[in-house]
C-alpha positions as CSV (number, residue, x, y, z in Angstrom):
1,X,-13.8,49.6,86.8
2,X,-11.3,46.6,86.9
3,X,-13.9,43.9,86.5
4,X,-13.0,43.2,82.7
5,X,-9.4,43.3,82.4
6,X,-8.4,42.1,79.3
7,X,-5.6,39.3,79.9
8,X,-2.2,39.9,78.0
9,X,-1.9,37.5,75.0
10,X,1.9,35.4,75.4
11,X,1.5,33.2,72.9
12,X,0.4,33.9,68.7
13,X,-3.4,32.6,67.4
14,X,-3.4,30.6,65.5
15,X,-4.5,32.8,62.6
16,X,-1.1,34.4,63.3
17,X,0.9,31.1,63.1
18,X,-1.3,28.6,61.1
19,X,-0.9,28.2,57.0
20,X,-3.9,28.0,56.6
21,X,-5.0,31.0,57.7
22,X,-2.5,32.9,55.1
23,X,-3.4,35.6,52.5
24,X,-4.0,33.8,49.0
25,X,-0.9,33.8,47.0
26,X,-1.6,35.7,43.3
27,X,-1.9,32.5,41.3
28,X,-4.7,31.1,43.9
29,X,-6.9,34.1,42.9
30,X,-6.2,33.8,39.6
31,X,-7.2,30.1,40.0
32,X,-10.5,31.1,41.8
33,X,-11.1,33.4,39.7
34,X,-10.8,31.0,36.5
35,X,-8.6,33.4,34.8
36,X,-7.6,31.4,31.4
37,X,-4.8,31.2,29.8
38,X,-3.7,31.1,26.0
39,X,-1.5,29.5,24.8
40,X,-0.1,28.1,21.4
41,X,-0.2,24.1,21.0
42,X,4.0,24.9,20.5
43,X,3.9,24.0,24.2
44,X,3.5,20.4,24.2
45,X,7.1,20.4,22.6
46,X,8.7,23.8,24.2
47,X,8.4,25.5,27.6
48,X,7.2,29.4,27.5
49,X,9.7,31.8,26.8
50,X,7.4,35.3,27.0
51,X,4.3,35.1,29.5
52,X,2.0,37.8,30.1
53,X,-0.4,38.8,32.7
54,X,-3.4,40.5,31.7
55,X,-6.1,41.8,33.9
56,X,-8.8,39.1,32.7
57,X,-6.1,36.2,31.0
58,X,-2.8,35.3,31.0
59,X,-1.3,34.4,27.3
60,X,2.0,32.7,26.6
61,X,4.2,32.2,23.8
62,X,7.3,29.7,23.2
63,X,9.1,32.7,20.2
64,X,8.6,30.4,17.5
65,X,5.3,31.0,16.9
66,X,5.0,33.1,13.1
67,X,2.3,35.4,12.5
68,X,0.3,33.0,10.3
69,X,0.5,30.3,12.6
70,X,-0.9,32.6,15.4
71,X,-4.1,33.0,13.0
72,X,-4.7,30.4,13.0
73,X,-7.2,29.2,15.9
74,X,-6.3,25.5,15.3
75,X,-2.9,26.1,16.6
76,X,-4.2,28.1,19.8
77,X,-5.0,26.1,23.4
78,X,-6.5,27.8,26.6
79,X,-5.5,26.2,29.6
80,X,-6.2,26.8,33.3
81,X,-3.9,28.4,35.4
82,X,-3.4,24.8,37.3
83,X,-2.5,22.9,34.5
84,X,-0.1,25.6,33.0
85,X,1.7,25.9,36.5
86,X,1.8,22.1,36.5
87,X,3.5,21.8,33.2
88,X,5.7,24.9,33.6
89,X,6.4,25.3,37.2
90,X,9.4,27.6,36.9
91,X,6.6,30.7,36.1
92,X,5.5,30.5,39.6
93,X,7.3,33.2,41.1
94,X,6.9,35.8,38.2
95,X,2.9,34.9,38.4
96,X,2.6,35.6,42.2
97,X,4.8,39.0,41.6
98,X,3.2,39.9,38.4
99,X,0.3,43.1,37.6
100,X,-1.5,43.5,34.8
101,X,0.5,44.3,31.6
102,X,3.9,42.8,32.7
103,X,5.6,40.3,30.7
104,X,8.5,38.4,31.9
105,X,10.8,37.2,29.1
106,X,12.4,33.3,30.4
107,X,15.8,32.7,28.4
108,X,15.2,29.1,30.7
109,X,13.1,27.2,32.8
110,X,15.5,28.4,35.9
111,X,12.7,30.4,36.9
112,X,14.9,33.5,36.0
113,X,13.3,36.1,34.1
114,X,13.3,40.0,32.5
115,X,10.6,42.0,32.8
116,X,10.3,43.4,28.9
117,X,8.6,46.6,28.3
118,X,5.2,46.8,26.3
């Protein structure tokens, strides 16, 4: 009955210690799974100030955006998920926290933000 012992681990695997062998963050899946996001052209000259996660997309708005400029589609962009992150890193940690149907509301780009109700 003793021939197969199982030894007593001392030390973590590697899949235990290693990086690498993490959980994907949020915005990783989101960037697997190509999830766009929308933007107005307002933010070449202004960072986001309401960003909201959607099950399928991610939109974002600067607040100075008027209701005829939002219609229209010359004034929209879609973006990856990289290349927003890139250019607005300080949404980072509300897009790795974030569900579907949250909106954070940035009064910076501290990283700080509210989540507002929809």
């Amino acid at each position: 009955m003793g021939l197969f012992k199982r030894k007593q681990r001392s030390e973590p695997t590697d899949a235990e210690t290693d990086p690498r062998y993490a959980p994907p963050t949020q915005i990783e899946m989101m960037e697997h799974a190509r999830i766009p996001v929308f933007l107005s052209k307002m933010h070449a000259e202004h960072p986001p100030r309401w960003v909201t996660v959607h099950a399928d997309r991610l939109e974002s708005f600067v607040g100075l955006e008027s209701d005829e400029y939002m219609d229209d589609s010359n004034h929209l962009a879609i973006w990856s998920v990289d290349h927003f992150i890139s250019d607005f890193p300080f949404v980072t940690d509300f897009l790795n926290a974030a569900r579907p149907g949250q909106t954070a509301l940035f009064a910076d780009q501290s990283g700080a933000f509210t989540l507002e109700d929809d």
